[in-house]
MARVEXDREN-326619 format. One line per field, with one value per residue (C-alpha): x, y, z; residue number from 0; chain; residue in three letters. Coordinates in pm, whole numbers, plus 50000, padded with zeros to 5 digits. Layout:
BEGIN
xx [X	...]
yy [Y	...]
zz [Z	...]
pos [NUM	...]
unit [A	...]
code [Ala	...]
This chain:
BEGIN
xx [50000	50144	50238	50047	50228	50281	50444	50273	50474	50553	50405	50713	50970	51246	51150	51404	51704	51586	51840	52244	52309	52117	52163	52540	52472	52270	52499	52773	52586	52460	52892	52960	52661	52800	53108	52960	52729	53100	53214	52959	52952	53370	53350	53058	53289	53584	53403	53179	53478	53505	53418	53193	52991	52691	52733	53036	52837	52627	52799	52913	52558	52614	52937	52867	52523	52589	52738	52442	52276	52534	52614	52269	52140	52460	52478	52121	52218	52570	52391	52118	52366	52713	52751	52634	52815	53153	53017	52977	53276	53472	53299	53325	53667	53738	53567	53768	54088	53940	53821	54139	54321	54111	54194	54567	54541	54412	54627	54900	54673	54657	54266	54183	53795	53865	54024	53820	53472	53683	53745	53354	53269	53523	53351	53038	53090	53124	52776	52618	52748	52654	52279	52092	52322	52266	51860	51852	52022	51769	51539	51835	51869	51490	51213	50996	50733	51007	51141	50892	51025	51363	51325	51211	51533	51730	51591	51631	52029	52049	51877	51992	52326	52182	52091	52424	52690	52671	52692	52978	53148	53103	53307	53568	53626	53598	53858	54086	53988	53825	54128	54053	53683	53783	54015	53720	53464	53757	53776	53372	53384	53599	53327	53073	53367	53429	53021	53033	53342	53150	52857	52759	52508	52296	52440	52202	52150	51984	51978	51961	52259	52270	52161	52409	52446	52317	52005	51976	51954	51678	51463	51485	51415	51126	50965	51019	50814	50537	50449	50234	50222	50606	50653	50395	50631	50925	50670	50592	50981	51092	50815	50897	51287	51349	51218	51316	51698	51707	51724	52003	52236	52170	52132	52519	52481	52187	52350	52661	52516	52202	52240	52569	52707	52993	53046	52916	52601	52568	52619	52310	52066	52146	52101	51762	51670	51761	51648	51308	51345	51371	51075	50861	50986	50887	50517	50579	50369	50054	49998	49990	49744	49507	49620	49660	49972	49845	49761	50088	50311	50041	50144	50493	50540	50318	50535	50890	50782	50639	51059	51139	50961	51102	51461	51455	51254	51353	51693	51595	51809	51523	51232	51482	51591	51202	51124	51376	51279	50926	51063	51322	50987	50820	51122	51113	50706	50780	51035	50919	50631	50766	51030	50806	50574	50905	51017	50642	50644	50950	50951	51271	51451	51446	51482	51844	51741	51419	51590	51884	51612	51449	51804	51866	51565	51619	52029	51967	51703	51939	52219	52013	51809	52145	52280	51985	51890	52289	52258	51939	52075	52403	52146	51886	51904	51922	51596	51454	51551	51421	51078	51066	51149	50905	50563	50705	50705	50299	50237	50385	50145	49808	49957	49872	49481	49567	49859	49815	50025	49829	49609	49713	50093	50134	49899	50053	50146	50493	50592	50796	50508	50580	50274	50363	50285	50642	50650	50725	51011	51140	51503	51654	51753	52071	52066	52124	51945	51610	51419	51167	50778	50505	50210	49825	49490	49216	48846	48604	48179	48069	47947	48291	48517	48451	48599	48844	49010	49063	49206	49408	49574	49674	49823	49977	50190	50237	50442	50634	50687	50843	51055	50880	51035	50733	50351	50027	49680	49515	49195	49093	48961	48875	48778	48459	48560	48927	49227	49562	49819	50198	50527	50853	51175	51510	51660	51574	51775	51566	51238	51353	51396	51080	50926	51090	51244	51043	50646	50503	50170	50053	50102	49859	49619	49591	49629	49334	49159	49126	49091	48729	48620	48758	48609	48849	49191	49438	49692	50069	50317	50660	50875	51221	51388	51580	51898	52066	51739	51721]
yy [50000	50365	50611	50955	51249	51357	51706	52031	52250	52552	52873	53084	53144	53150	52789	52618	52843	52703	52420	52485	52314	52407	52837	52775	52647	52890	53159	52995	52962	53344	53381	53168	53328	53642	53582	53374	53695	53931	53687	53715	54064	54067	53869	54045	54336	54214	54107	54457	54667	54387	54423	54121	54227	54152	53782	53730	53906	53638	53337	53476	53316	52991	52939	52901	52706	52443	52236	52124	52015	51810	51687	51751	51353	51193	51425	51354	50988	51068	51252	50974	50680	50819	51030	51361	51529	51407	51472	51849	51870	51802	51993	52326	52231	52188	52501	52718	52557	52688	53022	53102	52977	53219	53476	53396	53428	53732	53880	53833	53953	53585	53561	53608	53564	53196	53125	53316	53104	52787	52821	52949	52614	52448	52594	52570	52169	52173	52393	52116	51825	52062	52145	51825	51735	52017	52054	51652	51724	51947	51649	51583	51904	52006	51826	51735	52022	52276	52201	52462	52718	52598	52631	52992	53077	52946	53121	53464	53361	53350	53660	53889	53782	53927	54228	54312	54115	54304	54653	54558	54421	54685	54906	54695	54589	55019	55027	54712	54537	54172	53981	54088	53984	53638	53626	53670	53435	53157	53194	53240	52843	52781	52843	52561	52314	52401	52340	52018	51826	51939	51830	51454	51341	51017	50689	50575	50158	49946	49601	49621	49608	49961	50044	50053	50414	50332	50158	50433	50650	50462	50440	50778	50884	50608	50835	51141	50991	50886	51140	51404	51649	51637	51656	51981	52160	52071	52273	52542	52581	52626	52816	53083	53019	53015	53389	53504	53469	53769	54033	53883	53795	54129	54358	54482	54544	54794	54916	55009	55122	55247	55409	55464	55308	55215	54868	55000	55094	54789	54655	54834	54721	54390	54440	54577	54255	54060	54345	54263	53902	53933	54203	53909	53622	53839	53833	53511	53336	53587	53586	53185	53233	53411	53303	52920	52827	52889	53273	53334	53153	53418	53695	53602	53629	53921	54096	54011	54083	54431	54524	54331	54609	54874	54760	54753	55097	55351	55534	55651	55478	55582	55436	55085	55022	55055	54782	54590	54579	54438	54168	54065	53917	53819	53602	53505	53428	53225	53002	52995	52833	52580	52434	52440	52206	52012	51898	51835	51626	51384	51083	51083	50794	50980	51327	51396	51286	51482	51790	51736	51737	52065	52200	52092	52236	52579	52566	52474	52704	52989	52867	52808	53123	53374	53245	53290	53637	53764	53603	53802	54136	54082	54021	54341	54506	54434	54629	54382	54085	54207	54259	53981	53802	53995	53895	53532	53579	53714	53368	53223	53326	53292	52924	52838	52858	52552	52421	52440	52304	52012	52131	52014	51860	51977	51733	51426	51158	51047	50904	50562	50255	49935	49777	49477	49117	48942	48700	48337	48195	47852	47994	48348	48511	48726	49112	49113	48823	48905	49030	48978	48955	49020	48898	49014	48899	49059	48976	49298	49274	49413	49730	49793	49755	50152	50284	49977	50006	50411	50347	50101	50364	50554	50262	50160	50498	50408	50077	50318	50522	50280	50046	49885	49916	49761	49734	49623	49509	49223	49074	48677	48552	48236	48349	48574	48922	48849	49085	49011	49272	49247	49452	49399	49516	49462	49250	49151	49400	49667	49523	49462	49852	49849	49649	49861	50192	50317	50272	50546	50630	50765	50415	50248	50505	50435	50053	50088	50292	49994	49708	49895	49785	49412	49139	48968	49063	49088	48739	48856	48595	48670	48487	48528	48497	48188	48226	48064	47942	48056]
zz [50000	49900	50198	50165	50171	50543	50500	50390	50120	50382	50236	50329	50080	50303	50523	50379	50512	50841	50701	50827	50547	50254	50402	50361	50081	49949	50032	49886	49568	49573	49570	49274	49086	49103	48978	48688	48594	48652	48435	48140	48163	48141	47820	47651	47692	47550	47220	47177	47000	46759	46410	46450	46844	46643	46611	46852	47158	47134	47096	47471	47611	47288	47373	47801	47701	47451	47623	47814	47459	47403	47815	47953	47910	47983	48306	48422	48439	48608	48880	48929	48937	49171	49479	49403	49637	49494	49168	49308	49426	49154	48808	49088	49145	48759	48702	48915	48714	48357	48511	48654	48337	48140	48424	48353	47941	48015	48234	48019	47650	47480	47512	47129	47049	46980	47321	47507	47345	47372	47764	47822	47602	47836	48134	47979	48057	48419	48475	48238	48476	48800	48675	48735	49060	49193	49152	49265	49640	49717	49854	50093	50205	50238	50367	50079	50168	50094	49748	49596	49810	49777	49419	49450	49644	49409	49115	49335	49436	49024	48960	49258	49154	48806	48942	49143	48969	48618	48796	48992	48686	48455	48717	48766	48370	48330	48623	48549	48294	48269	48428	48753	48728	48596	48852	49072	48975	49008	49355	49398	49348	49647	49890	49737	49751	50131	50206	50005	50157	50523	50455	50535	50303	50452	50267	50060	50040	49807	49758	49375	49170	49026	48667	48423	48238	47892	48031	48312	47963	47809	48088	48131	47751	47806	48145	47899	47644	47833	48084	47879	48176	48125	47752	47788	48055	47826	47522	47711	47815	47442	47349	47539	47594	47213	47132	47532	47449	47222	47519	47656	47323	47254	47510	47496	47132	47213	47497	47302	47028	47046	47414	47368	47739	47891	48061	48377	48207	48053	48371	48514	48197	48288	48683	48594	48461	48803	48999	48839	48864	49285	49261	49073	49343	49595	49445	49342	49642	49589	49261	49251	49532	49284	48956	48724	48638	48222	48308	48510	48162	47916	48171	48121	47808	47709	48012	47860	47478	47617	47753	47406	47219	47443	47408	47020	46996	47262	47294	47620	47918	48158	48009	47887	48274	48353	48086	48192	48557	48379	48176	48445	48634	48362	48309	48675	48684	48361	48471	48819	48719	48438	48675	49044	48746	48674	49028	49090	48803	48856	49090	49269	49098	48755	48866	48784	48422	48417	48519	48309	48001	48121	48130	47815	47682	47882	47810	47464	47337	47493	47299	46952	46996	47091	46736	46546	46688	46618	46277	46211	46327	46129	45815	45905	46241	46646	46637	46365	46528	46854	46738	46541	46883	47062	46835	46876	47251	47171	46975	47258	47556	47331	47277	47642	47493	47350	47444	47838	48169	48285	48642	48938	48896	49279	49340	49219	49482	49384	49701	49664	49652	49646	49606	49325	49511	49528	49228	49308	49136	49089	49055	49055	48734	48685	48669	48372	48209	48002	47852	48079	47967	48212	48128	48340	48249	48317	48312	48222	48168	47810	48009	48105	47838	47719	48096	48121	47754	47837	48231	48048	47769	48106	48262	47924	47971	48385	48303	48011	48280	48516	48243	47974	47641	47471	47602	47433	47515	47348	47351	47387	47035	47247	47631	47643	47816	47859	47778	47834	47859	47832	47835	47781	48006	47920	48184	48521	48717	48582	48628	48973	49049	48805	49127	49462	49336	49057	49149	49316	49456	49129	48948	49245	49179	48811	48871	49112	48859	48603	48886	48912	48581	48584	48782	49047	49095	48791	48773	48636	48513	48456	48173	48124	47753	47676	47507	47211	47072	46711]
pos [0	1	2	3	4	5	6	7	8	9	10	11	12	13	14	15	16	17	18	19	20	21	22	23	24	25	26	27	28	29	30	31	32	33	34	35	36	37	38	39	40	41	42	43	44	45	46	47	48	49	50	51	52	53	54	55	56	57	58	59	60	61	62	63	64	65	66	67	68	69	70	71	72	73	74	75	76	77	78	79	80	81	82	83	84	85	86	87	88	89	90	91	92	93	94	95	96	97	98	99	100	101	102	103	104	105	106	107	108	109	110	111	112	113	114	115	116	117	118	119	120	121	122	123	124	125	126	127	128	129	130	131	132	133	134	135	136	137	138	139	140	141	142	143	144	145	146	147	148	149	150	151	152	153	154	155	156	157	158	159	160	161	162	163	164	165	166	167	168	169	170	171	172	173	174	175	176	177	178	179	180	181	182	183	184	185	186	187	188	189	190	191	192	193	194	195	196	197	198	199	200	201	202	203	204	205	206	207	208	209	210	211	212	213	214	215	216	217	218	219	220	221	222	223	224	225	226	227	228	229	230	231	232	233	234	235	236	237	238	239	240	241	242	243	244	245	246	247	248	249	250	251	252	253	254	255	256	257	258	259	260	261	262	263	264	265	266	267	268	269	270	271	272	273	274	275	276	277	278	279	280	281	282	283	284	285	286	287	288	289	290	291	292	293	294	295	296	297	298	299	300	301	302	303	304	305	306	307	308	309	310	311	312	313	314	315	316	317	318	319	320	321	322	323	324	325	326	327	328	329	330	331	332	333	334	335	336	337	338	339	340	341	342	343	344	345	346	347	348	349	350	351	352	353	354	355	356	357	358	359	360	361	362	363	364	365	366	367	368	369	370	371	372	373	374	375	376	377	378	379	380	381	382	383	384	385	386	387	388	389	390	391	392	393	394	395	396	397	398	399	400	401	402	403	404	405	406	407	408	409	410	411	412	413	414	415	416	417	418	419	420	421	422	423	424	425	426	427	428	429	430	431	432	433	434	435	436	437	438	439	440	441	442	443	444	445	446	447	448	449	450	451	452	453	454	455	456	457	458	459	460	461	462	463	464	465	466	467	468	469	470	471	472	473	474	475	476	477	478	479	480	481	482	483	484	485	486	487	488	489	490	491	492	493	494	495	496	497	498	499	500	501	502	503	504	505	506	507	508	509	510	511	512	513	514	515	516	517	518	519	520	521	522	523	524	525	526	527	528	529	530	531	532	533]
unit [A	A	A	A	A	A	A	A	A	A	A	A	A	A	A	A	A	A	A	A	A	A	A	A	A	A	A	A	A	A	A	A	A	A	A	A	A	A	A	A	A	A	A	A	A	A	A	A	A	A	A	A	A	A	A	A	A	A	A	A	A	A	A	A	A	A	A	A	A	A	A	A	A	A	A	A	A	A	A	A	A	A	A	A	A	A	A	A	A	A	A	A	A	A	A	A	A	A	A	A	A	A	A	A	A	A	A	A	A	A	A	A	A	A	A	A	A	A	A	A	A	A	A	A	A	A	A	A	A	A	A	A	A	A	A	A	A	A	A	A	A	A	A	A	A	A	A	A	A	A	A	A	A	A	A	A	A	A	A	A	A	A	A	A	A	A	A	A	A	A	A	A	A	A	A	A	A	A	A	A	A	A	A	A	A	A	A	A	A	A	A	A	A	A	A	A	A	A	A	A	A	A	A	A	A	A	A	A	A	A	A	A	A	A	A	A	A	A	A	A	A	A	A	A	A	A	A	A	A	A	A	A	A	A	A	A	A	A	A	A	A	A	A	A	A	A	A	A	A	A	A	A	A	A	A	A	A	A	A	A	A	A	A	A	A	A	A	A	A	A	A	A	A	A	A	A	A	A	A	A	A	A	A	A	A	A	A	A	A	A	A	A	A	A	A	A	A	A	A	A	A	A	A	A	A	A	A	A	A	A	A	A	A	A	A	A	A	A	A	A	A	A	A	A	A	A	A	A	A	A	A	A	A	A	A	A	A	A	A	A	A	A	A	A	A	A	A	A	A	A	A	A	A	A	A	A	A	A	A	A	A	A	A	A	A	A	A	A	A	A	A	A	A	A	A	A	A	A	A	A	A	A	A	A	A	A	A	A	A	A	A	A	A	A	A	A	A	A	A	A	A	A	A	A	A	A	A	A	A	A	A	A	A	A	A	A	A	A	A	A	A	A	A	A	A	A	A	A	A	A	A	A	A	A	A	A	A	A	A	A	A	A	A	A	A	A	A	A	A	A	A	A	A	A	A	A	A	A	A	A	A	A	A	A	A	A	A	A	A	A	A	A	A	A	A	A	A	A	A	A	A	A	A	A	A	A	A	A	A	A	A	A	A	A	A	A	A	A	A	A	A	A	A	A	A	A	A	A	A	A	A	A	A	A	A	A	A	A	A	A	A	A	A	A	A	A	A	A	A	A	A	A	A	A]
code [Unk	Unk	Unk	Unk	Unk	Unk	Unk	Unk	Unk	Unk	Unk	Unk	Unk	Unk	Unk	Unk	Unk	Unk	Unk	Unk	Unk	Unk	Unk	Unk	Unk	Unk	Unk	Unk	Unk	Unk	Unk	Unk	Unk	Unk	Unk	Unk	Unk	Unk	Unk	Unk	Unk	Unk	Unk	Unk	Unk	Unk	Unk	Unk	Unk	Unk	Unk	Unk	Unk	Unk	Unk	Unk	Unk	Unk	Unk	Unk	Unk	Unk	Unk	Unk	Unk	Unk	Unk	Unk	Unk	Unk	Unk	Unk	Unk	Unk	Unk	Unk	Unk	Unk	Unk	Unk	Unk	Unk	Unk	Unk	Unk	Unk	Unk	Unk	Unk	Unk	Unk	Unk	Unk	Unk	Unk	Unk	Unk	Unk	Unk	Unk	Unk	Unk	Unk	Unk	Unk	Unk	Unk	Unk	Unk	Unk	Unk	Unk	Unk	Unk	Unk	Unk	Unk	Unk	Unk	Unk	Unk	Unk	Unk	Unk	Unk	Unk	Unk	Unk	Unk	Unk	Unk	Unk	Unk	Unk	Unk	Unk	Unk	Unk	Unk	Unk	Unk	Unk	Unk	Unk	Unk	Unk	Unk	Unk	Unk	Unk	Unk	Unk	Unk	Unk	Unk	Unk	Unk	Unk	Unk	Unk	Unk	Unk	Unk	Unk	Unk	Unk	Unk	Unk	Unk	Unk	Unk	Unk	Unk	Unk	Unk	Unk	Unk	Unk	Unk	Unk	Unk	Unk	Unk	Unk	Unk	Unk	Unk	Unk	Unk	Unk	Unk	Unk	Unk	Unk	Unk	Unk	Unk	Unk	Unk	Unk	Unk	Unk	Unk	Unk	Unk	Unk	Unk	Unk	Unk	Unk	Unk	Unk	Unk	Unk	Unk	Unk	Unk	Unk	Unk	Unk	Unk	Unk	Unk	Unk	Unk	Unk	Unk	Unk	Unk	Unk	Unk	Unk	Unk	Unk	Unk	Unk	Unk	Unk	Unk	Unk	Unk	Unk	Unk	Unk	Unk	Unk	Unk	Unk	Unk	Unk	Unk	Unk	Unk	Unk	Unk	Unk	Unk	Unk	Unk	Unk	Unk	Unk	Unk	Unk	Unk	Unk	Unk	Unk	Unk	Unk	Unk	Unk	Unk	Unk	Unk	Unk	Unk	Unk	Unk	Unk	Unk	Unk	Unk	Unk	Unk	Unk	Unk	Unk	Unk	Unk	Unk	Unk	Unk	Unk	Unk	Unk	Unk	Unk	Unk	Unk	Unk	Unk	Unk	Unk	Unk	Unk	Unk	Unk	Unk	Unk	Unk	Unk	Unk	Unk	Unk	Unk	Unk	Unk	Unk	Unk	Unk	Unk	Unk	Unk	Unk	Unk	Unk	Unk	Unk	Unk	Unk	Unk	Unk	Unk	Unk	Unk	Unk	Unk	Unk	Unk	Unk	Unk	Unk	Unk	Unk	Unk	Unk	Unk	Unk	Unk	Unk	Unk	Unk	Unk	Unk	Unk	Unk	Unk	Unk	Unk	Unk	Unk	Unk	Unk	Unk	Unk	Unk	Unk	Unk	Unk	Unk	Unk	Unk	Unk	Unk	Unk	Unk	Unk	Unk	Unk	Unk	Unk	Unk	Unk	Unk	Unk	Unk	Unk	Unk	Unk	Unk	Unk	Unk	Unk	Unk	Unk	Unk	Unk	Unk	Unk	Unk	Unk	Unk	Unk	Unk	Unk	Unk	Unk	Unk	Unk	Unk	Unk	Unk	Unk	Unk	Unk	Unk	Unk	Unk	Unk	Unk	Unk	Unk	Unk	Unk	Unk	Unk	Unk	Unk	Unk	Unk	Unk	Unk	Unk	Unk	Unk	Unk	Unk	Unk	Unk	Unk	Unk	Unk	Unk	Unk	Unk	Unk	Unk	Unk	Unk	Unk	Unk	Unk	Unk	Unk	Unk	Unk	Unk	Unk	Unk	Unk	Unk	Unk	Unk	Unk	Unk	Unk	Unk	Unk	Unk	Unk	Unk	Unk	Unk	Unk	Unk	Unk	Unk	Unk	Unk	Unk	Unk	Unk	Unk	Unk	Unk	Unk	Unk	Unk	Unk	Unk	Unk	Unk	Unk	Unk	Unk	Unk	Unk	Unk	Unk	Unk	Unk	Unk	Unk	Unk	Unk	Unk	Unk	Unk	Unk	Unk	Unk	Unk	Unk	Unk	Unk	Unk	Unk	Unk	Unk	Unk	Unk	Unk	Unk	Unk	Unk	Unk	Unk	Unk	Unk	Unk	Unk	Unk	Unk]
């Protein structure tokens, strides 16, 4: 029988600082995100007297980003199969190695536009393995109540680091130069590493051999696929991530060259844009109170293509800090609300992977969208491209008419169940022998078979969910009113953790939902393939 969710999700925003642990972490994070926004702004800089700031500005944001299209999947499975706390430790400790190395070619004038996109690609790689590790600790850190607000305060470390970090660089690359503010963000790491090797994360024991990586892939490509509410947060992500990167690939183009500002007041355009991000996760809690998740995304993104229109239009640094400030929390409600639908959305033995997707999506269409927005103002204008962006990011809110978050996602119970009888075996099979075929008839009255068949599309997608690489239903040609279903997983290791790790309350309650239409209880048989038989 499934355990029902015991804890509350705690209505304050700042609950989970309550933690030692996860506030010194927090802090520590606020550090590094500073530097890493110094560090943006630095490089920005250094490519804006080029010939080329049109398209090299932003392959700045491509060149930090694309990594996590191309490490995002593999890194979701890294963080769901070893320590993640030693996995922590050591992409921040390789980080602060390519940031100071940057800081170094710097200093002494060797960072050409290649090297300097190389080493962001290079550091680029470490965020992508971080990401997912660092969104799947939370549980450990938080009671399970928390994680929304936890994910709130990390979204307003990022942006209040956006909101400070850019002013402070733009003074010190006007004073010194970007060495010193590379120099800076490679020590910003140091304090993460120091929270990490003190904290002592519970051991975690299992009785299951652990899934290998390429299977640990599929199966989580396989949840991806067949979780709708999922695959519609993933939708919603690009549809407004996609046309949302054009402010910030070009944002120091505009601020060059249509205001005219230094580094310092590029600085302060993108502060706005944080400072408006913590002014919308301040109201974050109230307007959820009052509004659906579908008319906070449509707010969003009417919000962010109304400081799109501003940006490409108005010469006036007055009225463009104001916009900003407006579309730094319509980029906060926005993403707020697509990843608290995320973490709500994974169970915990496939979150890393999850995540690692939605980062992939939200890295990715960042990367993509920086290059095609540069590309299009190299061809026409940075005004053209920016309202080009802007009526996509229109298209995109009226989209959520028909192309809306699925209600209720908080409400999902995804507590571990297991709640599969213990089959009875005449001998035990290998991990990794298989596949293995599970069979389950059921026996469903004519009146029935309309409610049953559609319960059983919905479970269909459950045992997806959980491991199956195949499923189908079938109906008796020779029994009156019996169906037999099967699926398919790929050895017996996995449809072990298919048994114990990977139900969750959820799966009972959709397992329950067909038992009501069948008469007795559902038989399984389990069959194992033979080998060498041709």
């Amino acid at each position: 029988m499934t355990s029902a969710r015991t804890s509350t999700p705690s209505t304050s925003t700042w609950a989970p600082l309550r933690s030692p642990v996860y506030r010194s972490l927090w802090i520590a994070q606020l550090v590094s995100n500073l530097g890493t926004w110094m560090q943006i702004v630095g490089a920005q800089w250094m490519l804006v007297g080029d010939p080329r700031a049109a398209v090299l500005v932003p392959l700045v944001q491509t060149a930090t980003t694309l990594p996590v299209m191309l490490l995002a999947l593999p890194s979701g499975v890294l963080a769901d199969l070893v320590d993640r706390r030693r996995l922590l430790i050591a992409t921040q400790g390789a980080m602060a190695a390519g940031v100071g190395l940057l800081a170094s070619l710097t200093g002494a004038g060797l960072t050409t536009p290649a090297v300097l996109l190389t080493l962001l690609f290079v550091i680029g790689c470490g965020q992508a393995l971080t990401a997912p590790a660092w969104q799947a600790i939370q549980p450990d850190l938080v009671p399970a109540g928390q994680i929304p607000a936890a994910a709130a305060l990390g979204s307003m470390s990022i942006n209040g680091a956006r909101a400070i970090g850019p002013a402070i660089a733009g003074v010190l690359v006007a004073v010194s130069g970007p060495t010193l503010v590379f120099a800076l963000n490679a020590v910003s790491f140091v304090g993460i590493v120091f929270v990490l090797i003190a904290w002592r994360r519970p051991a975690v024991s299992s009785g299951y051999p652990p899934e290998r990586a390429l299977a640990a892939l599929s199966a989580g490509g396989r949840f991806i696929r067949s979780s709708p509410v999922v695959r519609r947060i993933l939708l919603r992500a690009a549809l407004f991530i996609a046309p949302g990167s054009a402010i910030w690939g070009l944002l120091p183009v505009i601020a060059k060259d249509r205001l005219g500002l230094s580094s310092s007041g590029y600085g302060l355009l993108l502060g706005a844009l944080g400072a408006g991000a913590v002014l919308g996760a301040f109201l974050l809690s109230r307007l959820r109170a009052r509004f659906s998740q579908n008319a906070l995304l449509t707010v969003g993104a009417a919000g962010f293509a109304v400081a799109t229109v501003v940006l490409a239009l108005v010469p006036i640094f007055a009225v463009v800090f104001a916009a900003l400030v407006v579309g730094g929390a319509a980029w906060l409600l926005s993403l707020s609300t697509l990843n608290a639908s995320m973490q709500l959305s994974l169970p915990a033995w496939v979150r890393a992977r999850g995540l690692s997707v939605y980062q992939l999506v939200f890295m990715g269409g960042q990367a993509v969208g920086s290059v095609v927005w540069g590309v299009l103002a190299g061809a026409t204008t940075s005004s053209i491209s920016l309202l080009v962006s802007a009526a996509m990011l229109v298209v995109c809110g009226l989209s959520s008419l028909w192309w809306p978050l699925h209600a209720k996602t908080n409400e999902l119970d995804l507590t571990p169940s297991s709640h599969w009888p213990e089959p009875t075996l005449i001998f035990e099979p290998e991990p990794l022998d298989g596949p293995v075929l599970v069979l389950t008839s059921y026996r469903v009255a004519a009146a029935d078979e309309g409610p049953f068949l559609a319960a059983m599309t919905v479970l269909g997608r459950s045992r997806q969910r959980t491991g199956a690489a195949e499923w189908r239903l079938f109906r008796s040609i020779e029994h009156e009113a019996t169906f037999v279903e099967s699926f398919i997983v790929r050895s017996w290791g996995e449809h072990m953790h298919q048994h114990y790790t990977r139900l969750t309350g959820q799966d009972l309650l959709i397992e329950q939902a067909v038992e009501r239409y069948t008469d007795g209880v559902p038989v399984s048989e389990h069959y194992l393939a033979v080998r060498d038989v041709r």
